[in-house]
N, C-alpha and C positions, 0 to 999 in steps of 0.2 A: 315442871318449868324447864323452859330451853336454857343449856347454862350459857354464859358469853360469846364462847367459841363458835354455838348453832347459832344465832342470831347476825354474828359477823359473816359468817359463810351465806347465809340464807338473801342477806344482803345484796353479796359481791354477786351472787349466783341471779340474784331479779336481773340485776344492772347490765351483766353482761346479755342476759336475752332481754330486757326489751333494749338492747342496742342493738341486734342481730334480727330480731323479728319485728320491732316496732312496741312489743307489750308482750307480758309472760301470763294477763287473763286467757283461760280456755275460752276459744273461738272469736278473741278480741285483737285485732290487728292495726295498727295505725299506719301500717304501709303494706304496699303490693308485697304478694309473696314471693322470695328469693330465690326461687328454682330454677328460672332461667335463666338467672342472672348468675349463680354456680355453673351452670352446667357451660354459659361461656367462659366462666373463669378458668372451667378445668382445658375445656379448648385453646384459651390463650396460654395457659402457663405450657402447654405440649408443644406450641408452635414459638415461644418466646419465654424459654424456660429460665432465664435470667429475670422475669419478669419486667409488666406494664409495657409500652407501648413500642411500636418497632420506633428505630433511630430515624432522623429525616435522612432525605435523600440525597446524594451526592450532587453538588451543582454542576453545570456544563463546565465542558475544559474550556480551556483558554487557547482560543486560535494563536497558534505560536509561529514563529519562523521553525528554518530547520537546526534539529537538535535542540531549541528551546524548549524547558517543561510545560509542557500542560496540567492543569491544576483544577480542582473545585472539590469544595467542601460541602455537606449537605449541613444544614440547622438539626439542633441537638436536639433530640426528643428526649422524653422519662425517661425510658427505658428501653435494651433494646440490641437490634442490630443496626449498624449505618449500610446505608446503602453501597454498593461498589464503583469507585468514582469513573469516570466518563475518561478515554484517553485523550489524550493530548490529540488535537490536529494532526500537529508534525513536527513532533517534537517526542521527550521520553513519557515515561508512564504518568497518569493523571494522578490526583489525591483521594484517597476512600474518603467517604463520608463520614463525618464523625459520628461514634454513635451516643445514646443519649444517655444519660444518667444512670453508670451503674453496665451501659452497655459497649460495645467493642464496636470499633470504629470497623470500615468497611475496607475490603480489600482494593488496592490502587489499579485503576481500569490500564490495559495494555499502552502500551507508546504506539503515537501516531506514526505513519510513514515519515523513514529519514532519508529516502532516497535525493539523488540529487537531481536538479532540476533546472541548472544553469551547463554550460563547458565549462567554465573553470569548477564548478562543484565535481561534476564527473570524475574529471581527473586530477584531481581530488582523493576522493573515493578508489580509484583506480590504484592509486599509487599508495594509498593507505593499506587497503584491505585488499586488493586482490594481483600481488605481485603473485607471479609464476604459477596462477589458478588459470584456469582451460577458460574456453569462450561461456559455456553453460555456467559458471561457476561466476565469472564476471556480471553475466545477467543477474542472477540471483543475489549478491552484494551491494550493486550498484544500481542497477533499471528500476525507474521507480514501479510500484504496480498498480494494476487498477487504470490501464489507460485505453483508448480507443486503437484497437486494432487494423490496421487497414490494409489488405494480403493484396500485392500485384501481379497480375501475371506476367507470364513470360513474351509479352508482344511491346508493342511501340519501344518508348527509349528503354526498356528494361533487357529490351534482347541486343540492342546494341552493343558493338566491341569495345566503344568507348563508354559503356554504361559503368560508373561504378560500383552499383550493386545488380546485378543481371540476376532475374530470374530465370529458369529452365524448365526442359522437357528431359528427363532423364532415369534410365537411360535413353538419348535422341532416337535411334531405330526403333528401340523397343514395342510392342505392338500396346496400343492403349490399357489394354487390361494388365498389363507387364510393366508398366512405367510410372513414373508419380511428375507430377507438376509441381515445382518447387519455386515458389515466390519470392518475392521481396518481401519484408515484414515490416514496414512502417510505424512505430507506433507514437500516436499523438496525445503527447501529457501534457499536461498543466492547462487545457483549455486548445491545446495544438501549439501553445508556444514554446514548447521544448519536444521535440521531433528525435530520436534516436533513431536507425532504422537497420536491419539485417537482410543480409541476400544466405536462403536456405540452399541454393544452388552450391554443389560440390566443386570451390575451387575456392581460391586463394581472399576471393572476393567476399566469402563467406567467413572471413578469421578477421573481420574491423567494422566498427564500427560506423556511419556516416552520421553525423550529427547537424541537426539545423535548429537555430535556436529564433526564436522574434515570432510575432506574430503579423508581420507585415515584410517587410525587406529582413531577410535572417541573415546571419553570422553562420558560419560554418565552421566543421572540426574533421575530420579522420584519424582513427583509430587505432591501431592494428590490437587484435586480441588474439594471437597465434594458436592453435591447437597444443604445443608444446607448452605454454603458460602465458601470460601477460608478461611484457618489460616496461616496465617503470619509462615514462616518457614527462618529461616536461612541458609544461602549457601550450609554450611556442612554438614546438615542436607539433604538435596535435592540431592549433586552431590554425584556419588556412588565411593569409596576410594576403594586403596587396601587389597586382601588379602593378606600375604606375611607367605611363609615360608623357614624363612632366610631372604634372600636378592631378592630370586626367587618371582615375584607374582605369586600366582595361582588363583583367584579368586575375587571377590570385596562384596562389602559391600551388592549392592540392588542385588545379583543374577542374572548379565545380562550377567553375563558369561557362563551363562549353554548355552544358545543360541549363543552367536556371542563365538564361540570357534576354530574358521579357521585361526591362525594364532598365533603370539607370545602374551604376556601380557603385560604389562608394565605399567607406570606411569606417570601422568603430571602434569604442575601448572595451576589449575582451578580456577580464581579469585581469588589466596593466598591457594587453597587448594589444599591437594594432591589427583589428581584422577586417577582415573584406566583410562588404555587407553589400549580398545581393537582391535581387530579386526572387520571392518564395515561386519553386518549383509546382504548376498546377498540377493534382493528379487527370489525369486525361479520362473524360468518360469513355465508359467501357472497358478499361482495363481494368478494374477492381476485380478478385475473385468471389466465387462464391463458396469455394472453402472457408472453413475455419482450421482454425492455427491446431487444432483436436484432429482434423484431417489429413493434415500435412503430415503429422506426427506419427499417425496409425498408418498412412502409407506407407513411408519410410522405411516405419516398422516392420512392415508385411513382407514389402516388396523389395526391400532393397539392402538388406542386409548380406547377402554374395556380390551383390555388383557395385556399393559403394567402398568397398577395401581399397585403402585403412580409414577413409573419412566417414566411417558409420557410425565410428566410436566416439568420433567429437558432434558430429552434425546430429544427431537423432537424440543425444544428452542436450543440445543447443536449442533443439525445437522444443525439447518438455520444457523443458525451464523460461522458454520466453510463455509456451500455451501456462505455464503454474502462475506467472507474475499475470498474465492474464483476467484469473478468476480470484487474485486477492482482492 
């Protein structure tokens, strides 16, 4: 006779296999066999070793202003990892995903672009973060990235003596294989309503910024970003005001009306100040180059490091750093 103990054990021991196989009868099954159904199990515990199921996914960020958080959470799963959250627009880092029961929530996806995107944000930016940093250095701080490139040559108003960003041929005598063509750098953010733009041409004209802001009639700013560092400039000082005589503008403050002259003049509120708002400057067919800003760069490189002394040192740092803000 089995004494108590066998009979208790013989018990627990049916119970647990027909819960595992269906029935503990030889060759009697009340359910599909379990084999494939282990062999994902060992698959999932390898890939989700916390066990059950991955965490949901991080939600979209939240289109934000600038410096505002971008955020989204994913919905909690069993078990798991969360997804890694979406960054912000344009704003700081996004939220990970929460993960699900038992699981670790997901790493917070990068911050959006907090470049600035107005003149008074610029400088701004300028005055904040890049007092007595070189022109290359200002790009990289301040220019937002990721915007339409548009390279001029050195013909119509850009060779002019009253241009204030001139492209060139340089060195001028140089025979073409000796020389590099060095443009104006346009670049068009926000849709083309915030315009920075750099002259790569070795001279003074290439240490400021010219700024045009609007998508229709712009507002204007000038810059200076000196080789030797940025100085701290005030708003006023930077956006260009009107001329008036009377009540009529006819002119402004930096001279950018000698060029954008196709239309009426007028006036706006430029972060508290009063600025000229003129006519947007057309780029002229056929002056666009067919370089890329990667070409200007590698020229410079090649050809002109004895014949731009000492502006090789600031102009050829100035061209990477606009082609790097290029391909963010």
């Amino acid at each position: 006779m089995r004494t108590q103990l066998q009979r208790v054990t013989s018990v627990a021991v049916f119970a647990a296999c027909a819960a595992l196989y269906g029935s503990c009868q030889p060759g009697v099954s009340d359910s599909p066999p379990r084999t494939r159904e282990r062999e994902v199990g060992v698959k999932r515990s390898a890939l989700f070793p916390m066990g059950g199921t991955p965490g949901g996914g991080a939600g979209a960020a939240a289109v934000s202003g600038m410096g505002s958080s971008g955020t989204g959470a994913g919905a909690a799963g069993t078990a798991g990892v969360g997804a890694a959250g979406a960054a912000g627009a344009s704003g700081t880092a996004g939220t990970g995903g929460a993960g699900g029961t038992g699981g670790t929530g997901g790493t917070g996806g990068g911050g959006g672009d907090t470049a600035p995107k107005t003149i008074p944000d610029l400088v701004k930016c300028l005055n904040e973060k890049a007092k007595t940093k070189p022109p290359a250095d200002v790009v990289a701080l301040c220019i937002p990235s990721g915007c339409k490139y548009r390279l001029i040559n050195p013909v119509s108003i850009t060779k002019k003596e009253n241009s204030a960003q001139p492209g060139c041929e340089f060195p001028k005598d140089a025979d073409a294989d000796k020389k590099c063509v060095l443009p104006r750098v346009i670049l068009e953010c926000d849709g083309g309503k915030f315009q920075p733009s750099f002259s790569l041409c070795p001279s003074s004209d290439s240490q400021r910024i010219e700024v045009c802001q609007g998508d229709g009639p712009t507002t204007m700013a000038d810059i200076a970003i000196p080789k030797g560092g940025y100085v701290e400039l005030p708003l006023k000082d930077a956006v260009s005001t009107p001329e008036k005589d009377g009540d009529k503008v006819t002119g402004d403050s930096k001279g950018c009306s000698a060029c954008h002259t196709k239309g009426d003049f007028g006036e706006t509120d430029v972060g508290g100040i009063k600025g000229v708002l003129l006519p947007k400057f057309p780029i002229q067919e056929g002056t666009e180059s067919t370089q890329t800003i990667d070409d200007v760069c590698k020229c410079i490189k090649d050809r002109l490091k004895d014949k731009l002394t000492p502006d090789y040192d600031y102009l050829l740092p100035l061209c990477e750093a606009l082609a790097a803000k290029q391909k963010k």
